[in-house]
N, C-alpha and C positions, 0 to 999 in steps of 0.2 A: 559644446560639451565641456565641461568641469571633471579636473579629472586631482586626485592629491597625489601626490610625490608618490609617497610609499604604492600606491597601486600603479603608479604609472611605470614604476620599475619593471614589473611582471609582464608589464602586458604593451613595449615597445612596438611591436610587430603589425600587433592591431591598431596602436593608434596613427601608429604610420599610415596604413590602408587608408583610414577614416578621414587621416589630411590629404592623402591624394586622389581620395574622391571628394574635394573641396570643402570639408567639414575643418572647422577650425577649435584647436581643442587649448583650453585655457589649463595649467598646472600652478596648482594651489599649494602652499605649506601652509597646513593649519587653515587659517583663514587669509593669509594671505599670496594676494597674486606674485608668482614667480617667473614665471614664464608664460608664452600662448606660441604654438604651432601653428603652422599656418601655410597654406600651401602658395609654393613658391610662383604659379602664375598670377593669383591675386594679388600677391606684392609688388608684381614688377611694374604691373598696366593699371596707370589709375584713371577710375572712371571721368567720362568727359562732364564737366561741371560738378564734379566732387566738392569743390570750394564754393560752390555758387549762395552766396548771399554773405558768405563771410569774409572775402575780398573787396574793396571798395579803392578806383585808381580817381582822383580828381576827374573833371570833365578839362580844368583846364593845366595838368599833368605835362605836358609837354612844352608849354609855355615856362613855365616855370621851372622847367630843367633846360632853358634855353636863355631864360634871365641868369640863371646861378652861374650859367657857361659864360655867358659875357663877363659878367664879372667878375669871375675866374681870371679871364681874359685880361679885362684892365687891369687888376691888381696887377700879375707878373707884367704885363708892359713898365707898370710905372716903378716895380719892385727890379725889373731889370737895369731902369735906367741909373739906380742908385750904385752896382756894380754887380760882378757875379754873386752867382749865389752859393752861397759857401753854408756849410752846416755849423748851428751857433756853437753845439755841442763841444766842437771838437775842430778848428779853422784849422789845423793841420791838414786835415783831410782834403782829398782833390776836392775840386769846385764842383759846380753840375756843369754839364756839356749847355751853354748858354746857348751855342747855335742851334744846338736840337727843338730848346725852348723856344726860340725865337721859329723857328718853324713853324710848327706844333702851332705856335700862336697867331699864324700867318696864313693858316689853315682854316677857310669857310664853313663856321657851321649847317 
């Protein structure tokens, strides 16, 4: 239901009803959309396959967030060996916890 500003003013009460028995009411200014009510269980639950055909994840997706992590990996290996790591911005600044890293890196995907 399309409903304009100026009528929706008067008639509050009713259009509340009409969104909580799951009708969803669109408000216009003039010709353009301002707002839409909308009842608050439809928004929470979204239907199962809502997305379907407009989502696409690779077939080989996992692989290749398993390469990017390696090589994740070697960089700071061979980025650590040069010394800590210190921010260019501003070498004032504490270093990063190098042991932390070296965990973290030490850690089997």
């Amino acid at each position: 239901m399309e409903v304009k500003v100026n009528e929706g003013k008067g008639h509050c009460a009713r259009l509340l009803r009409r969104v909580e028995a799951s009708e969803e009411i669109t408000i216009l200014r003039g010709n353009t959309l301002v707002a839409r009510l909308i009842p608050i269980a439809s928004s929470r639950v979204a239907a199962q396959g809502m997305d379907q055909g407009r989502v696409w994840i690779a077939e080989d997706f996992e692989k290749i967030l398993t390469l990017l992590m390696l090589l994740l990996k070697r960089f700071l290996k061979v980025r650590l060996r040069k010394g800590p790591l210190v921010p260019r911005d501003d070498p004032s600044k504490s270093p990063v916890d190098t042991q932390h890293v070296k965990r973290v890196l030490d850690h089997d995907l």
